[in-house]
Every structure is written in C-alpha cells, then in structure tokens.
C-alpha positions as CSV (number, residue, x, y, z in Angstrom):
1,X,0.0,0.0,0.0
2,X,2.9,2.3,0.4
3,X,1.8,3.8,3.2
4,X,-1.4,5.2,1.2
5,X,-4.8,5.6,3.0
6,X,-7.4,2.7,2.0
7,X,-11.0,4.3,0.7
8,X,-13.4,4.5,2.8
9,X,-15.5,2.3,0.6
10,X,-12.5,-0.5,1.2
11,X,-13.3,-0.7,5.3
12,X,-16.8,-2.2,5.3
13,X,-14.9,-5.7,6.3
14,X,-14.0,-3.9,9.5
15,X,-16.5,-5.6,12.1
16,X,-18.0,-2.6,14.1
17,X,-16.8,-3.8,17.2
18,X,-13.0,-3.9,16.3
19,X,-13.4,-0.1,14.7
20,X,-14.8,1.0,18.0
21,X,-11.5,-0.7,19.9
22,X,-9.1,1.2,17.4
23,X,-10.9,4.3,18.2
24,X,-10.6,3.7,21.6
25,X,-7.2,2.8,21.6
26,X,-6.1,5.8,19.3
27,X,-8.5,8.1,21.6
28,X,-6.1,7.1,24.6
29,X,-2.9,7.2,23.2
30,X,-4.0,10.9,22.0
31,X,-5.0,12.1,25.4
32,X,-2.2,10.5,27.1
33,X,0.4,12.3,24.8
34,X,-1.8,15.9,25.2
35,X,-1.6,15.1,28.9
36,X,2.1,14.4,28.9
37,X,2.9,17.5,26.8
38,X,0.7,19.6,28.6
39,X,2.3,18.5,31.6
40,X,5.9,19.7,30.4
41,X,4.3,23.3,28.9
42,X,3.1,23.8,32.3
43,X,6.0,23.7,34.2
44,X,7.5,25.6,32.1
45,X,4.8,27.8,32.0
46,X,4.7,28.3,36.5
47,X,8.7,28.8,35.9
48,X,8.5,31.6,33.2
49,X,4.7,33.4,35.3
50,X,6.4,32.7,39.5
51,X,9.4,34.8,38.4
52,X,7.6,37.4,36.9
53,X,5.1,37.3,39.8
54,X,8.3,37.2,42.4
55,X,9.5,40.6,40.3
56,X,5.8,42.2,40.9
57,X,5.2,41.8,44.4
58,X,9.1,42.8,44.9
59,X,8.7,45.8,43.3
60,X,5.3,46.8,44.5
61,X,6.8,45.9,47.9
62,X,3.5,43.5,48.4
63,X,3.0,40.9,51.2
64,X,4.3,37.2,50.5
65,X,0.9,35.7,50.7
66,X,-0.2,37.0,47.5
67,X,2.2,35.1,45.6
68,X,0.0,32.0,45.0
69,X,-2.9,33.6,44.1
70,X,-1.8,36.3,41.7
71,X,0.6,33.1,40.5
72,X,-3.1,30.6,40.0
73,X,-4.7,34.0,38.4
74,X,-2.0,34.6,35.6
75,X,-1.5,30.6,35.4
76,X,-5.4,30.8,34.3
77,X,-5.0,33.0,32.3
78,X,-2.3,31.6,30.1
79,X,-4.6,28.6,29.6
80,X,-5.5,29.6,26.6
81,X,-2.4,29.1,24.9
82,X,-2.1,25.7,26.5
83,X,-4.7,23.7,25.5
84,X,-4.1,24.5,21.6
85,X,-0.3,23.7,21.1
86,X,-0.6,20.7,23.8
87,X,-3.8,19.0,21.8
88,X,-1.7,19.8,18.5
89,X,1.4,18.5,19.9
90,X,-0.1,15.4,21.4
91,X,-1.9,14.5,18.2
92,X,1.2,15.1,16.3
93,X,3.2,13.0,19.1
94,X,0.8,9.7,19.4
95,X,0.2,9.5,16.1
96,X,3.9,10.1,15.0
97,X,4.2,7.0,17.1
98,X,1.9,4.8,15.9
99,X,3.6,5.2,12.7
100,X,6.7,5.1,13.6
101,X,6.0,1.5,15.2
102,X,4.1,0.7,12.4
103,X,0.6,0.5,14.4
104,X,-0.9,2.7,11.9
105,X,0.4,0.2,8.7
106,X,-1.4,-2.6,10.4
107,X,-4.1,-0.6,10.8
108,X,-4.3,0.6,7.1
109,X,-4.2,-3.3,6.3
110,X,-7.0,-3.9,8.0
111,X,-9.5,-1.4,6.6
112,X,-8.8,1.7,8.8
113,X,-8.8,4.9,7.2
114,X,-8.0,8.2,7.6
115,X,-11.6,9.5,8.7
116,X,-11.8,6.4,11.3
117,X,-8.9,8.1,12.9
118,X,-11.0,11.7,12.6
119,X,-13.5,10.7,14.9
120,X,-11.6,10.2,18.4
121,X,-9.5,12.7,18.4
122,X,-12.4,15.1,16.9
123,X,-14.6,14.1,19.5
124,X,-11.5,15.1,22.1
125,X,-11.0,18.3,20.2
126,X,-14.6,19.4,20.6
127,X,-15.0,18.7,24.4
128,X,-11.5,20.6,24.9
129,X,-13.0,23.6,22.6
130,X,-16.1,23.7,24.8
131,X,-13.6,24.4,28.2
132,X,-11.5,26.1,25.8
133,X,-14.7,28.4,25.2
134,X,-16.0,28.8,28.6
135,X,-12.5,29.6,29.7
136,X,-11.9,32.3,27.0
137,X,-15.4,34.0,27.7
138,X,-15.9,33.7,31.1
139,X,-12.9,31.7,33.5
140,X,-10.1,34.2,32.0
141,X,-11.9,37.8,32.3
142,X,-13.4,37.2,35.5
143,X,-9.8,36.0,36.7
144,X,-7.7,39.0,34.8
145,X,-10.8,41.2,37.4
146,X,-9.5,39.4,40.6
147,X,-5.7,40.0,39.5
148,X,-6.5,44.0,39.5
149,X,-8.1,43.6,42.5
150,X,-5.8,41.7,44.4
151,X,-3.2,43.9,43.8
152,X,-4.8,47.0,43.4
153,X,-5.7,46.5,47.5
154,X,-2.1,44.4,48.2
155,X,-0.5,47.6,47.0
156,X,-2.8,49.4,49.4
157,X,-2.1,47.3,52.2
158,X,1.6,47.7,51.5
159,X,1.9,51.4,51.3
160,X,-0.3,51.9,53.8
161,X,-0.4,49.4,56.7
162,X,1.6,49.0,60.0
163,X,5.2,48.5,59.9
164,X,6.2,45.1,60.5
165,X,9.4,44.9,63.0
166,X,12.5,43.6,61.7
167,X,12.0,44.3,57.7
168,X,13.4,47.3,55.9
169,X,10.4,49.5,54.5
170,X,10.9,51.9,51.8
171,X,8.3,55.0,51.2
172,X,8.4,56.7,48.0
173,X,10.3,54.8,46.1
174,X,14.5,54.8,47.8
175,X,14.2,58.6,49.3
176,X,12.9,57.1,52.8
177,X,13.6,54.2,54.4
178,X,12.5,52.8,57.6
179,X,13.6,49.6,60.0
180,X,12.3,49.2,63.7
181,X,13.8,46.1,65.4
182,X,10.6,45.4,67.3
183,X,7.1,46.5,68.5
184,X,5.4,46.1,72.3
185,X,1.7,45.9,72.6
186,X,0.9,49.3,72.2
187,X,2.4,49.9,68.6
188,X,5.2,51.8,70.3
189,X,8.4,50.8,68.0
190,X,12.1,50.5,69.2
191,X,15.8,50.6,68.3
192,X,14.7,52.6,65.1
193,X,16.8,53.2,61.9
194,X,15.6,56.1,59.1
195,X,17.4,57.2,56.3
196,X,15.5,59.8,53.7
197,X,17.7,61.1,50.4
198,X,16.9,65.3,50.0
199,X,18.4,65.8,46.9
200,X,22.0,65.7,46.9
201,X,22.0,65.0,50.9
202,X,21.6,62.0,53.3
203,X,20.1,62.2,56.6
204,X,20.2,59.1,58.8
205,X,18.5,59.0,61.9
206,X,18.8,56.5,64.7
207,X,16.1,56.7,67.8
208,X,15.3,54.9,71.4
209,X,11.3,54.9,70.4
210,X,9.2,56.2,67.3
211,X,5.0,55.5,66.5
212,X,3.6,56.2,63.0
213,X,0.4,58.2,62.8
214,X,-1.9,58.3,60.1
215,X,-1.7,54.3,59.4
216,X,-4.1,53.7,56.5
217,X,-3.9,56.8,55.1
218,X,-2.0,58.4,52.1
219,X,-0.7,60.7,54.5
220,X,1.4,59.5,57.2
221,X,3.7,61.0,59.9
222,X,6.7,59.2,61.7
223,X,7.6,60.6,65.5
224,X,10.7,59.5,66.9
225,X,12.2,60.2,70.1
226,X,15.2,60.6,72.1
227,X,17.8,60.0,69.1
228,X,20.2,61.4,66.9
229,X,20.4,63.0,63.3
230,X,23.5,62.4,60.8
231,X,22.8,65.1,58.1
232,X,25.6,65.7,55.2
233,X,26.3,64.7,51.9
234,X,27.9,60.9,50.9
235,X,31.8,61.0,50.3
236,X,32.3,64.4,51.6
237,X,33.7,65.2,55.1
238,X,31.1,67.7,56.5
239,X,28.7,65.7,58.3
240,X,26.1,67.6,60.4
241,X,25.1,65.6,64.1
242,X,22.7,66.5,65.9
243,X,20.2,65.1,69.1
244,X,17.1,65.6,69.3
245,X,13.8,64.3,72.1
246,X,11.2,64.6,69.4
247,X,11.6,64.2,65.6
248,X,8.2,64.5,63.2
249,X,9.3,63.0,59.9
250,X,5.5,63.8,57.4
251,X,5.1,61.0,54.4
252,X,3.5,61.4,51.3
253,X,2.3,58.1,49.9
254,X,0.9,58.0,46.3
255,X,-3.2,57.1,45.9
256,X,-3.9,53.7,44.8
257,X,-6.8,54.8,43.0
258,X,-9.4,52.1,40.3
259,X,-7.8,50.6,38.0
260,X,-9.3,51.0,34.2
261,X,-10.2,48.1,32.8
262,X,-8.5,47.1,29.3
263,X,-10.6,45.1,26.7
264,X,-9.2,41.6,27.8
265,X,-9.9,42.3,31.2
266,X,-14.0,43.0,30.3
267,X,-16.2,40.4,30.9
268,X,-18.0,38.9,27.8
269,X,-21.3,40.4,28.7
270,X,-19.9,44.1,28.7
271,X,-18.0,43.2,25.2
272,X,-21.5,42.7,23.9
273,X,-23.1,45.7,25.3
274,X,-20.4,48.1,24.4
275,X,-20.0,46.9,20.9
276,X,-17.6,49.2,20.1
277,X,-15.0,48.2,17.1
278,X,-12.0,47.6,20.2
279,X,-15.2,45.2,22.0
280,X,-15.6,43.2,18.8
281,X,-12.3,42.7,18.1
282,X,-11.7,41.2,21.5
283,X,-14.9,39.3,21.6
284,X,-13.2,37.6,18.1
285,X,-10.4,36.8,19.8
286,X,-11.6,35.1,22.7
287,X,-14.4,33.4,20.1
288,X,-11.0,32.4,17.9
289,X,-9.3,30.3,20.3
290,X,-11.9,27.4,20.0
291,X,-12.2,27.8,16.6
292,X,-8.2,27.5,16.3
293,X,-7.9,24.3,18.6
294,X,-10.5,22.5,16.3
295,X,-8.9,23.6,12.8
296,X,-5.5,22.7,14.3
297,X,-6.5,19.4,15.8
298,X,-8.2,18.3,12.9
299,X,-5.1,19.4,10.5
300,X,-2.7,17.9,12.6
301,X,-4.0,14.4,11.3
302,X,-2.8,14.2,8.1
303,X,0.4,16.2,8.6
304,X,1.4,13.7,11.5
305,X,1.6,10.9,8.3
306,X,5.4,10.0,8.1
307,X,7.3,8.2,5.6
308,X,9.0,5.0,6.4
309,X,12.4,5.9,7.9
310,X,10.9,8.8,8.9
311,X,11.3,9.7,13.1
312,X,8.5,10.3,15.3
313,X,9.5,13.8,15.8
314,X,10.5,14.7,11.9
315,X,7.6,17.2,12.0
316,X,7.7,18.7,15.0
317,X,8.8,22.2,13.4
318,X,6.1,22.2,11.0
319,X,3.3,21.9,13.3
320,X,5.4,24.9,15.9
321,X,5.7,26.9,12.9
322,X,2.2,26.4,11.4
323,X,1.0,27.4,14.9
324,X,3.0,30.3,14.8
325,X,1.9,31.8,11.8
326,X,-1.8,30.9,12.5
327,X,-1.3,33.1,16.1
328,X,0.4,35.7,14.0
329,X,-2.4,36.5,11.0
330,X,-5.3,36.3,14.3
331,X,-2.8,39.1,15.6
332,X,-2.6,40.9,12.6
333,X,-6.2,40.6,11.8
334,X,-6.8,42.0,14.8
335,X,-4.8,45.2,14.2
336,X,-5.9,45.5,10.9
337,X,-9.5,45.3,12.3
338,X,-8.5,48.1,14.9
339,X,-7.0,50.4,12.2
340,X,-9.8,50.1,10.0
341,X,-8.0,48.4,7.0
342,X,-10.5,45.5,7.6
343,X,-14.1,45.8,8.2
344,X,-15.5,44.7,11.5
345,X,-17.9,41.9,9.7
346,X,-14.5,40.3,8.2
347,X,-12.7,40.7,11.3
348,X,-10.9,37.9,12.2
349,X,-13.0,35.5,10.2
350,X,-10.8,35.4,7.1
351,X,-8.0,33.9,9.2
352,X,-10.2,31.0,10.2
353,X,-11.2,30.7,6.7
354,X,-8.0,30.3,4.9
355,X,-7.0,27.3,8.0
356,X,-9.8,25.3,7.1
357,X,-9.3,25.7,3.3
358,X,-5.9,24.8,4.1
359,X,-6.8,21.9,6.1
360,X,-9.8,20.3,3.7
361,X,-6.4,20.6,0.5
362,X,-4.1,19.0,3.0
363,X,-7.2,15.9,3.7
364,X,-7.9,15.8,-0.4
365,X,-4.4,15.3,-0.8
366,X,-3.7,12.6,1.7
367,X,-6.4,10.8,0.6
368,X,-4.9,10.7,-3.2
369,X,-7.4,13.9,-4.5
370,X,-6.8,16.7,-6.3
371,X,-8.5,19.3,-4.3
372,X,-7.5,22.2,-6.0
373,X,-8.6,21.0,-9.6
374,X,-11.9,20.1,-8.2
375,X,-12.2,23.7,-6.9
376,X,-11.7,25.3,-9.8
C-alpha cells in the first residue's frame, strides 16, 4: 500500500466492534500524549509566570501571601495558549508513534482509514474547545478582574499598613527608608533606623522609640524620640550631628486609585453591550481560540503521516511553525480590524477561513485527490 490511505469504501470488512476498539485505543494514546505535553508546557509555564510574579510583588513591595494567588490567576490565564499547542502536539506525538511503530500500517491493512482516525480525536478536540470556550469567555476575564483587585488593595495594604518589626520599609520609592527592630503591645516601636535622600543630601537618623500616625492613610507622619540625626552629603567630610527628644518626619504616599479596565480584562457580557470596534475585536479573539484548537487538531491528522524511515519527531517544526503563523495572522487581523483596513464583519474570520481551506487541501491530498482541480 505504500503507506497510502485505503477508501473508505474499502473498510466495510471492518466488524463494528473492532473499529470501536481502534478508536478507543487511538482516543487514549492521543489524550495520554496531550496530557504528557501539557504537563511539560506547564511547568515551564509556572517557571516563566512565578518569576515574573516574584518581580511584581518585589517591586510593588507587596506581602508574600499574594504570591500564589496572583501566580493561580496569571497561570489561568495563560490557559488559553495551552490547551491549543498541547492537543496539537499530542496529536502530532501519538500518532507520529503509531507510525513510527508501524501501528498505523497494520491498521491501514486492515480497513482503517483516515476518517476512522478523525473521529476520536475530533470528539476530544470538541469537548476541549467547549472548556477552551467557557474559559476564553468567562474563567479568564473574571480572573484577569481578581488579579487587579488583588493587587490593586495588596499595593494598598503595602503602602499603607503598620510596619512590620525587623523588615526594611521603603516609602516613596528609595528617598525614605525605615527599620524598627521590634514593636510592644501598644504599637510603640524601638531601636529605630531612618534614612531619607533630599536631593543631593543624606540624613540618617537613629532613635530609642518612634510611633507612625496616620496608618491607612496616604498621609502618614513618623515621631521619633530621644535619638540622633546624621545630616551631610555621601563621600564628603562635613557631616552635620545633631540630638534631638522629638523628631516628626511627614510621608507622602501615592493614591492607589481604580484601575481601568483594558478590553481583555472585560467580561464577555460588557463586550456585547459596548459593541464598540475595540469590544468586537476582543470578543473575536476570545471566540478564535476554540475555533483554532478544532482547525488545528483536525489538521494535525494528516500532517502527523510519516514516511518509512521517517522519526517520530521529523515534523515537530512544522506543526510549531504552522501554529505560529496561525497566532500571527489572528494578531494581525486583529490590528488590521483596529485600524480600520479591515471591516469589523470580516474581522478575524478570514484567518479562520483560509486554516480550514488549508486543512480540507491537506485531507484531499492525503487521501490521493486533487483538491485544487476540483475547486476550480
């Protein structure tokens, strides 16, 4: 057979019962590679989204306990990327290996063709397109909300909250820093350490006792007692030092005001009631991610055919890079759409249309017909 596909016409001697045990069997080694590959892209994945989460809550000088959560909220997030690639790699993987093996010749010999093999994995494509939709149009927003809110009032409760004895705390960026080696019951702080930049000069100041008014508010004011003030400029001899029984040091801390919504952070249902030309073309995208993972699960069938001495993973860069380029034109049609070189009905669409011509020339021709011919 030379490793042609057998007409459909040719598989009625397939008893019913054996067809649905191949289906079964390819169904399983499908899921199990997706499984295994998504696996791998997700560790990668909580590698790549903890560090930039560590880098966040550093920065925005947030408590530690936010980390998992604002971690399981971007992790959610990037879900939609991970479902596609690991279906298309999986399909790409299990049935690189059944040829590879030669499973899939023994199959041909028996009457299996190439639409038998369609209906397992489309079947697993369409359930994963139906999470992959409710997590587009719903899951995702609604998470991308609760990231902004969790660190919109993190942020708040780091600017603004009590000290905590024992950690550095820096106030306006690096110009004031503060460090109280511990606390007693009635917020009273001791064996303080200050140190605020005004302009070219550095003032350090070192107290018995300090208590910080104004906690929760933008405006906060520092009173420190019975210590002393080093007041000069860094590298240069003149230092000015000074004691003092009662120091008032004022802090200006920036608002942490609402945060404005961007498009991929709307929920579905105000998408639909703005209908603005920005609302549409993020409602296409969300609607395109389904839409991908079926085209792309359903192409990946006859690309995964190898030749004899073909390995399993010969065509690994052709299904990255026909991924690629299919994320690319949904990106450029969506710019396109934005700048008005495109007309909102044709949208995205036309991206979606050229995949599943694409895909129906690529079946023709694995199945021995010429597509193109018959087209035109």
């Amino acid at each position: 057979m030379n490793g042609e596909w057998i007409d459909k016409s040719q598989t009625d001697n397939v008893p019913a019962y054996h067809m649905r045990v191949i289906e079964r069997y390819v169904l399983r080694e499908v899921a199990l590679s997706w499984m295994a590959v998504s696996v791998v892209l997700f560790v990668i994945l909580i590698s790549n989204q903890l560090a930039f989460v560590f880098k966040l809550v550093a920065e925005a000088g947030m408590s530690s306990k936010v980390v998992l959560d604002l971690l399981w909220f971007r992790l959610l997030q990037q879900f939609l990327m991970l479902l596609p690639i690991g279906l298309f790699l999986g399909i790409m993987l299990a049935l690189g290996r059944l040829y590879h093996e030669s499973e899939m010749a023994a199959m041909q010999a028996c009457g299996v063709s190439q639409r038998d093999i369609l209906r397992p994995i489309l079947l697993l494509a369409l359930v994963a397109a139906i999470v992959l939709a409710w997590l587009a149009l719903s899951v995702v927003p609604h998470s991308a909300q609760a990231e902004i809110g969790l660190k919109t009032q993190a942020t708040r409760e780091a600017r603004f909250s009590n000290l905590q004895p024992g950690k550095f705390r820096s106030f306006g960026g690096s110009n004031f820093v503060f460090y109280a080696e511990s606390s007693d019951e009635q917020g009273m702080l001791h064996n303080v350490y200050a140190q605020r930049n005004v302009g070219a000069k550095m003032e350090i100041i070192t107290s018995a006792r300090a208590q910080q008014l104004g906690v929760g508010e933008s405006r906060q004011t520092f009173v420190l007692y019975d210590g002393e003030r080093y007041e000069g400029v860094p590298g240069s001899a003149e230092f000015r030092i000074s004691r003092f029984s009662e120091a008032h040091i004022p802090v200006q801390l920036p608002e942490v005001g609402n945060v404005l919504l961007k498009d991929y952070q709307k929920s579905t249902g105000n998408l639909l009631k703005a209908g603005g030309l920005t609302d549409l073309a993020e409602l296409q995208d969300r609607l395109s991610s389904p839409i991908l993972l079926v085209l792309l699960a359903v192409l990946a069938i006859p690309l995964s055919r190898l030749k004899p001495r073909q390995g399993r993973y010969a065509r690994t860069g052709h299904f990255i890079l026909i991924y690629l380029m299919y994320l690319l034109l949904l990106r450029s049609a969506q710019s396109w759409m934005l700048r008005g070189l495109t007309p909102a009905w044709l949208g995205m669409w036309w991206v979606h249309v050229i995949a599943f011509i694409a895909m129906v020339a690529l079946w023709q021709h694995a199945e021995g017909k010429r597509f193109w011919k018959r087209v035109f």
